[in-house]
VOTI-131566 format. One record per residue (C-alpha): residue in three letters; z, y negated, x. Coordinates in steps of 0.2 Angstrom, whole numbers. Each point is the difference from the previous one (the first is absolute). Layout:
NODE  resn      z      y      x
NODE   ALA      Z      Y      X
...
***
This chain:
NODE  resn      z      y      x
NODE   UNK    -73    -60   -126
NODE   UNK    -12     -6     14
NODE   UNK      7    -12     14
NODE   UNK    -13    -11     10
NODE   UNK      2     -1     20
NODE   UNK     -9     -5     14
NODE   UNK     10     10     13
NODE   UNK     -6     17      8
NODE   UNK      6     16    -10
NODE   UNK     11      3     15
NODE   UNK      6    -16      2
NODE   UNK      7      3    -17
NODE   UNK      7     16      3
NODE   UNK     11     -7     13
NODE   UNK      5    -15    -11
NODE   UNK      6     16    -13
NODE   UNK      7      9     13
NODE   UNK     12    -15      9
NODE   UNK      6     -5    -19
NODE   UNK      4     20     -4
NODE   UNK     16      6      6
NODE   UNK      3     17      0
NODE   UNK     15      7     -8
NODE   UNK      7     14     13
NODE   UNK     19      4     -6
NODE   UNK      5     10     15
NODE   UNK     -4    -16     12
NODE   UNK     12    -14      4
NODE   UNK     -6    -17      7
NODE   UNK     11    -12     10
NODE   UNK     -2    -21      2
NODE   UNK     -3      4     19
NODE   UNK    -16     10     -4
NODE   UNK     11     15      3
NODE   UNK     -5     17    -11
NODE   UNK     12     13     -8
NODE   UNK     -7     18     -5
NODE   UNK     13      7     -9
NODE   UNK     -4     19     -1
NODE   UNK      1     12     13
NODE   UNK    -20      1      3
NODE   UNK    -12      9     14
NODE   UNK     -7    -15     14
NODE   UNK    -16      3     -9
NODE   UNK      4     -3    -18
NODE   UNK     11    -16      9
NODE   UNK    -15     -8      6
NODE   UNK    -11      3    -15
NODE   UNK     15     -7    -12
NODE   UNK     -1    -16     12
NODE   UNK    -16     -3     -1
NODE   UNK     -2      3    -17
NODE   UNK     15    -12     -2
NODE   UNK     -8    -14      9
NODE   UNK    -16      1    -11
NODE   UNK    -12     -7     15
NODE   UNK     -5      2     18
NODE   UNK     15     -1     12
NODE   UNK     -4      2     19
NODE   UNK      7     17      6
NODE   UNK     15     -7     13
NODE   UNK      7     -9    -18
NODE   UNK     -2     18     -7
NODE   UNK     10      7     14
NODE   UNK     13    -13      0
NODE   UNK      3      3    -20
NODE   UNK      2     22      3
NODE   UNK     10     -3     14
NODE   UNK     -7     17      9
NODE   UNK     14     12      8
NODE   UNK     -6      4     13
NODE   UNK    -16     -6     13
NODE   UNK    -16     10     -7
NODE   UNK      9      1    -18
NODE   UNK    -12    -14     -5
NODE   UNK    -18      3      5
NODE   UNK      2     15     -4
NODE   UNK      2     -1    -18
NODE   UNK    -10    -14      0
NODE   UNK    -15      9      9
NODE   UNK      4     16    -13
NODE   UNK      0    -13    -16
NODE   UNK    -20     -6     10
NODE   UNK     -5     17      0
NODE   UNK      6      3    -19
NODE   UNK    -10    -14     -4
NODE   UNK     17     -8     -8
NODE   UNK     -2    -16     11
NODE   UNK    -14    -11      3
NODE   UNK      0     -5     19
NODE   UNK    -10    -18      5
NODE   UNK      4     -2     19
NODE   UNK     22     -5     -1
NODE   UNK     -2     -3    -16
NODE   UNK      6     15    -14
NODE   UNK     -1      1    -20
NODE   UNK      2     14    -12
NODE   UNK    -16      6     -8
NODE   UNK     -3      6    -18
NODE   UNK      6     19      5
NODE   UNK     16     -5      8
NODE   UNK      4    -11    -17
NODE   UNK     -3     17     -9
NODE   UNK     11      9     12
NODE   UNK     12    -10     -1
NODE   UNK     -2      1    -19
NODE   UNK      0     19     -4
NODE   UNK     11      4     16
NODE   UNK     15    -14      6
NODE   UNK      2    -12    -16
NODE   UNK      3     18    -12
NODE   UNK     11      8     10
NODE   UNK     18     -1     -3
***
C-alpha cells in the first residue's frame, strides 16, 4: 500500500512518533505529569527508561525533575556517561534517546526481571 504526502520524511516521522506510545510496564504516570519507575534501577538505566518513555526530545532540567537525582552531581554525571555511550542524543538543553539506547533498553532493562 502506498500513501501520497507532501510533508518532508521527517516531518512524517515525527507525526509517527507523537501518535506511538510506547508501552514501558515498569513506568507509572501521574495526571500532575509526575513519573513512577517501579523497579529498583541504576540512575543510568532511570534516565534512559525516561527518555525512552517520553518518545520525543525533552530539555534536560525536565529530564532531571522526572529522576529526581540523590544527590548534586548524581545527574550530570550519568547523563554525561549515557553522551559518552552514545545512548543520548544531546542538542544544546535539549536530550532524546537515539536508536542504541532503544536497544539498550531492549535487550538489557525491559528483559530483566
Amino acid at each position: 500500500m502506498f500513501v501520497f504526502h507532501t510533508r518532508s520524511d521527517k516531518e512524517i516521522q515525527g507525526i509517527i512518533e507523537t501518535l506511538v506510545q510506547k508501552k514501558v510496564p515498569l513506568v507509572e504516570e501521574f495526571e500532575d505529569g509526575g513519573m513512577q519507575i517501579l523497579r529498583k534501577l541504576s540512575f543510568n538505566q532511570k534516565l534512559l527508561i525516561i527518555l525512552y518513555k517520553r518518545n520525543g526530545m525533552i530539555s534536560k532540567e525536565e529530564l532531571k525533575k522526572l529522576a529526581k537525582p540523590g544527590y548534586g552531581s548524581e545527574f550530570n554525571t550519568n547523563f554525561n556517561n549515557l553522551r559518552k555511550r552514545l545512548l543520548i542524543y544531546v542538542n544544546g538543553e535539549d536530550v532524546k534517546i537515539n536508536q542504541n539506547g532503544i536497544k539498550e533498553v531492549g535487550e538489557n532493562i525491559l528483559k530483566e526481571k
